[in-house]
N, C-alpha and C positions, 0 to 999 in steps of 0.2 A: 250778203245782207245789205239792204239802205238804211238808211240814218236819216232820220227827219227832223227838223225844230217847226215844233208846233202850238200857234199862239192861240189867247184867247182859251184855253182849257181851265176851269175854276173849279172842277168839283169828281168826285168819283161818275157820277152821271156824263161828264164831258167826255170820260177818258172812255164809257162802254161806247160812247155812240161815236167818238173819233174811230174805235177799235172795229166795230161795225161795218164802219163806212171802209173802212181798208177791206174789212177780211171777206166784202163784196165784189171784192174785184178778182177777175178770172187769172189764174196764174199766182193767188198767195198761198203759200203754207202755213204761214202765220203770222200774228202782228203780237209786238208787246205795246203799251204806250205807257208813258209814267207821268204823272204827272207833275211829281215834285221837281224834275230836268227838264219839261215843254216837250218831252223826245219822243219817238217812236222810231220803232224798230222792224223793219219787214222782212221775211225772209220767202222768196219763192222768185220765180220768173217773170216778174211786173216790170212795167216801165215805170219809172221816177214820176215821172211826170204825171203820168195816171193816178198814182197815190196824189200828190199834191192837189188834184183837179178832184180827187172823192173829198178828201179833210178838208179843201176850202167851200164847195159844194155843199159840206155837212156843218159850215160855220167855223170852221178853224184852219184859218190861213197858215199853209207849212210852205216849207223849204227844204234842199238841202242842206244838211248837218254839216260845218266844215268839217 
């Protein structure tokens, strides 16, 4: 599983379309995203880096979670 911190999310709408934008890319099983943490959670065979490049692409700049 990745860990992500993800900014700029304001509303249940930020959190479908951050979720979206993850669970579009080839290799996830699934995404949680919460929004009251900035966090998301992916579980599948993805590169890091690809997540961070869909969620920023989608408006919400992430990172890794320390």
């Amino acid at each position: 599983m990745l860990k992500f911190h993800v900014e700029k999310m304001k509303c249940g709408g930020c959190v479908a379309a951050a979720k979206a934008a993850i669970e579009k890319l080839p290799g996830v099983n699934n995404a949680k995203v919460d929004l009251e943490s900035a966090s998301a959670e992916v579980n599948g065979s993805v590169d890091a880096e690809r997540v961070i490049q869909a969620l920023t692409k989608a408006g919400y700049p992430a990172r890794l979670a320390d």
